[in-house]
PLY file of the C-alpha trace (Angstrom):
ply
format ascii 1.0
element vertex 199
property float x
property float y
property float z
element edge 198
property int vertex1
property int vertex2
end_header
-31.86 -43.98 -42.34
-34.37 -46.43 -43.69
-33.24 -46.06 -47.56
-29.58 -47.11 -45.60
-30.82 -50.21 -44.40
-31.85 -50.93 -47.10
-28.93 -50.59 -49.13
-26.82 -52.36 -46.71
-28.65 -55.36 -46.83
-28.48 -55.00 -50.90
-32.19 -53.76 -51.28
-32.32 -51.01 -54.02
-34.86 -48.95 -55.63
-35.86 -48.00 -59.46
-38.64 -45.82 -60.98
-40.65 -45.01 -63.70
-42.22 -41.73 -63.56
-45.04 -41.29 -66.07
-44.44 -37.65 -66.50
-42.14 -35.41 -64.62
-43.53 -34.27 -61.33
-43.46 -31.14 -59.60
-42.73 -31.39 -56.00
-43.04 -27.83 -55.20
-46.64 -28.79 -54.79
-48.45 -30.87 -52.38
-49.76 -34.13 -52.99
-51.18 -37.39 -51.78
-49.63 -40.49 -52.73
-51.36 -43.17 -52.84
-49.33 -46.69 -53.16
-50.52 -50.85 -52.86
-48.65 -52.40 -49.55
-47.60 -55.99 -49.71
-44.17 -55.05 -47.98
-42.26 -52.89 -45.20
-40.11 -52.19 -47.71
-43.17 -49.90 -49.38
-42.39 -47.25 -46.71
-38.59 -46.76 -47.14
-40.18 -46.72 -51.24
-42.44 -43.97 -50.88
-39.47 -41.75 -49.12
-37.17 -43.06 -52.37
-39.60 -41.60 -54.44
-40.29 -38.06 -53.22
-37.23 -35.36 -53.24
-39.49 -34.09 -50.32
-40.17 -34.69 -46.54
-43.29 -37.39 -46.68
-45.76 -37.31 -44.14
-47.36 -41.39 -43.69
-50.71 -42.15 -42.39
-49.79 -45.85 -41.35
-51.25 -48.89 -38.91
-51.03 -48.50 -35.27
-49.44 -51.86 -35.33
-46.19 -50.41 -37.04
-45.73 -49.33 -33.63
-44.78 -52.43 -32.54
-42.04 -53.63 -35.03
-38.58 -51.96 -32.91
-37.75 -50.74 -36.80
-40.96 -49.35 -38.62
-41.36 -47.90 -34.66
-38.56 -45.22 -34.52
-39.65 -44.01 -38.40
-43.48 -43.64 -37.40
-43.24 -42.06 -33.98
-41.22 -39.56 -35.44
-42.81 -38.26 -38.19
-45.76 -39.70 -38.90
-50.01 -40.34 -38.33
-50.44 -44.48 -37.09
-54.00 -44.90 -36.71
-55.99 -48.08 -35.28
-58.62 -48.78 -37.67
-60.63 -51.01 -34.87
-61.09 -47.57 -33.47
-64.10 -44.93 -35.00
-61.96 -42.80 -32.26
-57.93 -42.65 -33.73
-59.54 -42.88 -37.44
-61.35 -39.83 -36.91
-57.98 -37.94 -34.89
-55.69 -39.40 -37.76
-57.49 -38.08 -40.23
-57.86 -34.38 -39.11
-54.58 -34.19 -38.11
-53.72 -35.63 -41.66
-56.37 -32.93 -43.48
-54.27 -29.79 -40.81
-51.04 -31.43 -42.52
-52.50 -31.09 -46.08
-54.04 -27.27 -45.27
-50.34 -26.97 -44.43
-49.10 -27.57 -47.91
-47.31 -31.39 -46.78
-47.23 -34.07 -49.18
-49.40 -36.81 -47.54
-48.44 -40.59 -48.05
-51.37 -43.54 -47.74
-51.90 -47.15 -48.15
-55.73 -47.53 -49.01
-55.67 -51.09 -48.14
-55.17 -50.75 -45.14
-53.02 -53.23 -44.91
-50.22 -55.64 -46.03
-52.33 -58.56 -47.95
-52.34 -61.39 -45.74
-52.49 -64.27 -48.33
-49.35 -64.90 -51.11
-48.22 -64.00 -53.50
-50.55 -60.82 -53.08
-52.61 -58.62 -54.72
-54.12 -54.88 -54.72
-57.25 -55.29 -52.79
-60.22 -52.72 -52.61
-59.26 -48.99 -51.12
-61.01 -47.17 -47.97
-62.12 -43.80 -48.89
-60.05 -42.18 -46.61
-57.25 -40.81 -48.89
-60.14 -40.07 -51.98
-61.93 -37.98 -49.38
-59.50 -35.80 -48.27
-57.96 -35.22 -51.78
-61.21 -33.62 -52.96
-61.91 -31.73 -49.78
-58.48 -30.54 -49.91
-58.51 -30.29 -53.73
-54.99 -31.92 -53.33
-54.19 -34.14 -56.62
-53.60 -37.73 -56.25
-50.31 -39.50 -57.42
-50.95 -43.19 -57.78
-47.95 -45.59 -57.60
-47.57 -49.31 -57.56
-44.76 -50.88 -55.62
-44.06 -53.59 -58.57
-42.39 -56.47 -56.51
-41.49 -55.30 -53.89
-43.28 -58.92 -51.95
-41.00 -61.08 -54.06
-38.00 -59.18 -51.81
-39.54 -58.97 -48.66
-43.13 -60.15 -48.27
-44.83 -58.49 -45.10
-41.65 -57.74 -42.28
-40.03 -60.37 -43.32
-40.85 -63.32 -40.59
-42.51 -65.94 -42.59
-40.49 -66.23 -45.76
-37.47 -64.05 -45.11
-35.62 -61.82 -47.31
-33.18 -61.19 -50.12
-31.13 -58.83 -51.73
-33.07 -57.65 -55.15
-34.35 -54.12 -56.97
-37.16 -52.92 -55.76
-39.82 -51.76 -59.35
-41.84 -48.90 -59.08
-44.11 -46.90 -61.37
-45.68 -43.99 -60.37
-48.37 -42.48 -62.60
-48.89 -38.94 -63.36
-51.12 -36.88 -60.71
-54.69 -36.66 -61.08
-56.43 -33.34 -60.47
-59.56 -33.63 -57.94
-61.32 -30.37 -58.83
-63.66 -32.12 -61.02
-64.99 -34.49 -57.59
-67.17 -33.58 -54.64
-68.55 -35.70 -52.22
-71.24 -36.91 -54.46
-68.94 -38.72 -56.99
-65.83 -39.28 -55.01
-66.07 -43.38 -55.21
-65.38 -42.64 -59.23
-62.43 -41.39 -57.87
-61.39 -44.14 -55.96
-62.95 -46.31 -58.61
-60.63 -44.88 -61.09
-56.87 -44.64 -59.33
-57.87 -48.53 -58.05
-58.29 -49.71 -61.62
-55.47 -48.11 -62.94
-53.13 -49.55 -60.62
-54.77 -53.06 -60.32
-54.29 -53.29 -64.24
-50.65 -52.26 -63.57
-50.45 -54.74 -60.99
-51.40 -57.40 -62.95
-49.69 -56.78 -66.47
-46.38 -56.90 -63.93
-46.80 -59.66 -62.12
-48.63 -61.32 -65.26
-52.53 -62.53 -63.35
0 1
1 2
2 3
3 4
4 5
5 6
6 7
7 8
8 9
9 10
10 11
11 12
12 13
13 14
14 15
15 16
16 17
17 18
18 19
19 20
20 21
21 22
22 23
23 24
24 25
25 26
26 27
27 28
28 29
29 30
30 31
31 32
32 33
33 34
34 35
35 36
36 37
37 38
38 39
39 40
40 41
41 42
42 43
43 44
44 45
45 46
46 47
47 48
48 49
49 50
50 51
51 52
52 53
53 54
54 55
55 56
56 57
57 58
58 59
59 60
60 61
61 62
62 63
63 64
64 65
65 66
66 67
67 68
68 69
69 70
70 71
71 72
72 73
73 74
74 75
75 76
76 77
77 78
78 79
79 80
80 81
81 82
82 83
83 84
84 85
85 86
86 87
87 88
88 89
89 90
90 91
91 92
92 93
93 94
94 95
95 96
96 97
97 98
98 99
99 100
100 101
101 102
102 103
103 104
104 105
105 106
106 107
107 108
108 109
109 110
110 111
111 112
112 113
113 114
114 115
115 116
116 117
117 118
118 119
119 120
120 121
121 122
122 123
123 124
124 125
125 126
126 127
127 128
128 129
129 130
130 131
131 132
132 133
133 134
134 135
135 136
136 137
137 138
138 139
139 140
140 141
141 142
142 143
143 144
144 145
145 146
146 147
147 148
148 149
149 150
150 151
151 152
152 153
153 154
154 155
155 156
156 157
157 158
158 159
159 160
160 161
161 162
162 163
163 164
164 165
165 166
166 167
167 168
168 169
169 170
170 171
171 172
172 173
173 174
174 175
175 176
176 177
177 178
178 179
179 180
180 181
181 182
182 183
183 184
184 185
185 186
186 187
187 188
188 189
189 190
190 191
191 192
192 193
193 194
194 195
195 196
196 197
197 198
């Protein structure tokens, strides 16, 4: 429904796949946010059903609302509480073989024209517990289209770049060196970031 929005008001999507993937398998995908439009990418990319961990305030937008209620984990990251309940519902979806979609932000970047800003752990932690490998991907320009929802600077029609990397295995992390991890997928796709939008 969402990619049909999308096409409808002339938004479309390419990618670049570093190596083939194999979707047989579980992942978590891990992808920057400057956009809306990042959610409706992150089901263009996958040939299977996505499960998002996403802001409780998604909630409250009458679109991104009917997508999240019905398939996916908002949280409220004011609250120790929902954090802790997102996140072992998300780990029960990952036991379950799901593919598992994340913003580490946290959240759209609030000043323009954005950037990829330091990850939460959330997503690093439960890849290693889970030994689930983690498929980075940078939404290219996605901002440039449709920066946040839309309300300050509007939107236009316009190709939506993506690149998603090849997965990296966990097995080699624990909880002693998981921050290399994190350390690692945010400095590949910063340096992606930035060769793309030339900073």
């Amino acid at each position: 429904m969402s990619l049909l929005g999308s096409y409808f008001t002339g938004i479309f999507y390419r990618v670049k796949f570093e190596e083939k993937i194999d979707w047989s398998k579980p992942y978590i995908l891990c992808a920057n946010h400057t956009s809306v439009l990042d959610i409706t990418a992150m089901t263009y990319i996958s040939p299977r059903a996505i499960t998002f961990i996403g802001k409780a305030e998604l909630l409250k937008n009458p679109v991104t609302r009917i997508f999240f209620k019905t398939i996916d984990i908002p949280v409220d990251r004011k609250s120790k509480m929902s954090s802790f309940r997102s996140f072992k519902k998300a780990n029960e979806m990952l036991k379950e073989g799901k593919t598992l979609a994340i913003f580490p932000e946290g959240k759209i970047d609030e000043q323009y024209p954005p950037t990829i800003h330091p990850f939460k752990s959330g997503a690093f932690r439960m890849a290693i517990e889970n030994n689930i490998p983690i498929i980075p991907i940078v939404i290219e320009n996605a901002w440039e289209i449709l920066w946040d929802d839309g309300h300050q600077l509007g939107s236009h029609p316009g190709i939506v770049k993506i690149q998603v990397f090849a997965p990296i295995n966990t097995l080699q992390y624990n909880e002693k060196n998981a921050s290399d991890l994190e350390d690692y997928v945010y400095n590949k796709m910063l340096l992606h970031w930035k060769l793309q939008n030339k900073l």
